[in-house]
C-alpha positions as CSV (number, residue, x, y, z in Angstrom):
1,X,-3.7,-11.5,-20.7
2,X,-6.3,-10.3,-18.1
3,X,-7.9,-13.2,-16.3
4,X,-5.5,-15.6,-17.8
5,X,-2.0,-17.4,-16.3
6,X,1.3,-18.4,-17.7
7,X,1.7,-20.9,-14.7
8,X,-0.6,-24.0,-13.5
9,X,-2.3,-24.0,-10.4
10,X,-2.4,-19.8,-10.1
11,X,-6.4,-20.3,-9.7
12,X,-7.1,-19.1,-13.2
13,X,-7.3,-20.3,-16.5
14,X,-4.3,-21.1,-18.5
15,X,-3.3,-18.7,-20.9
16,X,-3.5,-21.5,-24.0
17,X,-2.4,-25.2,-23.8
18,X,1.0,-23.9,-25.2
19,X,2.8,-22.7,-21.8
20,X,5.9,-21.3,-21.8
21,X,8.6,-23.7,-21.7
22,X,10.1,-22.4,-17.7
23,X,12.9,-25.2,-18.4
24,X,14.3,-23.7,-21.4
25,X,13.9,-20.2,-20.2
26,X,15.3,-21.1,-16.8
27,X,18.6,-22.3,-18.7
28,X,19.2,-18.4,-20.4
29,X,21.9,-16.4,-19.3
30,X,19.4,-13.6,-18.5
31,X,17.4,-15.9,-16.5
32,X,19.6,-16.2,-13.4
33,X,17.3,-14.2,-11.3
34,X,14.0,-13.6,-12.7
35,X,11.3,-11.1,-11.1
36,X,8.1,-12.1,-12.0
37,X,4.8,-10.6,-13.0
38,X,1.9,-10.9,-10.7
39,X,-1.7,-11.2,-11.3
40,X,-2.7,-7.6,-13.4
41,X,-5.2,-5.8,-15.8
42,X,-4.4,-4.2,-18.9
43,X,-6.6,-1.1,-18.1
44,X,-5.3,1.5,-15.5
45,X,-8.8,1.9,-14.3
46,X,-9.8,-0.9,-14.1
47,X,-7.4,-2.7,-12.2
48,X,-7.3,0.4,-9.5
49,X,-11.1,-0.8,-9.1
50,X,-9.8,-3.8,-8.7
51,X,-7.0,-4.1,-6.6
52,X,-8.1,-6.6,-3.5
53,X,-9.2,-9.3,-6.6
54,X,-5.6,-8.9,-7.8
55,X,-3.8,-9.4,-4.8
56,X,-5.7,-12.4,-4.0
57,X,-4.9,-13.6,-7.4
58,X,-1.3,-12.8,-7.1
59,X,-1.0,-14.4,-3.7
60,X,-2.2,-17.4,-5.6
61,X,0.1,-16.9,-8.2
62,X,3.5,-16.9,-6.1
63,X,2.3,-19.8,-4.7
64,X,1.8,-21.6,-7.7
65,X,5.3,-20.5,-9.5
66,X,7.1,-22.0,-6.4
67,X,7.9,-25.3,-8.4
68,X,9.1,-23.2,-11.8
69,X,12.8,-24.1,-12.3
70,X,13.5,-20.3,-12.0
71,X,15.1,-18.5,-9.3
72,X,12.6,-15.7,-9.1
73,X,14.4,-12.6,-6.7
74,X,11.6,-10.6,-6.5
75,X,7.9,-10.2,-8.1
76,X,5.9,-7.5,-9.4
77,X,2.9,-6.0,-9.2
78,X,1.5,-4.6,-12.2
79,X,-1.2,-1.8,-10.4
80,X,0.8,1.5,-12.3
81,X,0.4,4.4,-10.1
82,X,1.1,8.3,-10.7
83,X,0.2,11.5,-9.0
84,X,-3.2,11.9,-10.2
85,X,-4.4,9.0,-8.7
86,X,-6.9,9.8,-5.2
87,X,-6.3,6.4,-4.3
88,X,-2.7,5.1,-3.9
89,X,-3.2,4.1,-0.1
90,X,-6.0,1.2,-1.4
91,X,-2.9,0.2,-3.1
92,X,-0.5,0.1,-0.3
93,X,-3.7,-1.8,1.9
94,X,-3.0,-4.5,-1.4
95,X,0.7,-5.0,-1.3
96,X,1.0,-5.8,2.4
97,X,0.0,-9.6,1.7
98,X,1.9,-10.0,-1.2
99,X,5.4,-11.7,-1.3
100,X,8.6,-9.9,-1.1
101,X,10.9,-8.5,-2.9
102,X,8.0,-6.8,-4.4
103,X,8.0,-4.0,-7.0
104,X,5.5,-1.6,-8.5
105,X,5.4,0.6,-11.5
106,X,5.3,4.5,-11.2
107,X,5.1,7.6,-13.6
108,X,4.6,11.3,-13.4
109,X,1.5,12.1,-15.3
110,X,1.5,15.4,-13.3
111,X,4.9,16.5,-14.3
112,X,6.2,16.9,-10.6
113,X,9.7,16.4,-11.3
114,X,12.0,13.9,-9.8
115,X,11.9,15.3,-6.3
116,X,8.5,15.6,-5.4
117,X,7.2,12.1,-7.5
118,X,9.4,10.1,-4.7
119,X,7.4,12.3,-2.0
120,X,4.6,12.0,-3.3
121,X,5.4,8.1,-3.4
122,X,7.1,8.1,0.5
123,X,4.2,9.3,1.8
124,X,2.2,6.1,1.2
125,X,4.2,3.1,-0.2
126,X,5.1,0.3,2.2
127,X,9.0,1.0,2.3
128,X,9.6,-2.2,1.8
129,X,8.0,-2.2,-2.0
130,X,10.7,-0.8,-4.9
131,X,9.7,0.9,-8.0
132,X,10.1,1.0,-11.6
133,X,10.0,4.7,-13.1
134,X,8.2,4.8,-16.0
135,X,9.9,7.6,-18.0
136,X,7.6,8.0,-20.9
137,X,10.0,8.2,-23.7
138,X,9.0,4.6,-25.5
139,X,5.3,6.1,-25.7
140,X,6.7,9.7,-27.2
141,X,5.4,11.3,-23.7
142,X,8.8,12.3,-23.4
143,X,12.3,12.4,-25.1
144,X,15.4,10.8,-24.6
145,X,17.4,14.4,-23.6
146,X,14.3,14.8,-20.9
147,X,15.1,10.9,-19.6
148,X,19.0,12.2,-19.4
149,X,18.3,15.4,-17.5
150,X,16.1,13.6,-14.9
151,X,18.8,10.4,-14.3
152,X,21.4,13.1,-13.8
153,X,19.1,14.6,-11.2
């Protein structure tokens, strides 16, 4: 939820007085190494305006989650980014002060293909920062034979 956190002390206000219950999620199988959202907006735009207010949060955020009972291995930082976007280096000015492992989410709105997306990406993310691809197939942009084609590539 914009605005809102799943963990005390991140600077904002708690998401509900139900919190998750870290203890009981710590103790599932798929738990064991945990990489954990950072401070985001639901609207693309939006949060690209606002990237230097979501840092900050975030930088509050990993602070905060360092007594959860998980073993977090990496965090991640919810600013999507794809080709069409003027602005990717403000985003790479934001994810220097933010902790590591640290991930971001990418897709290719343009249709560049496989090769020239991770240029396109090279040419201003930190190289320390991974990414998720976004493929587009669980919002019908794409199908399942495209998602195949491009894995193979």
């Amino acid at each position: 939820m914009d605005g809102q956190s799943f963990v005390e002390g991140a600077g904002l206000p708690l998401i509900g007085p139900d919190l998750p219950d870290w203890y009981r999620i710590a103790s599932e199988p798929w738990a064991r190494d945990v990489i954990l959202g950072l401070s985001g907006l639901h609207d693309e735009a939006w949060s690209r305006a606002s990237l230097k207010e979501l840092a900050a949060q975030s930088r509050a955020l990993a602070l905060a989650a360092a007594p959860l009972p998980l073993r977090v291995s990496g965090w991640y930082f919810p600013a999507e980014v794809d080709p069409t976007w003027a602005g990717p280096e403000l985003l790479a000015e934001a994810l220097r002060e933010l902790p590591r492992p640290l991930w971001i989410s990418a897709y290719d709105s343009a249709n560049l293909g496989p090769g020239a997306l991770a240029d396109w990406i090279e040419r201003w993310l930190p190289r320390d920062v991974g990414v998720f691809f976004q493929d587009g197939v669980g919002v019908h942009a794409r199908t399942p034979r495209w998602r195949a084609t491009i894995l193979c590539t």
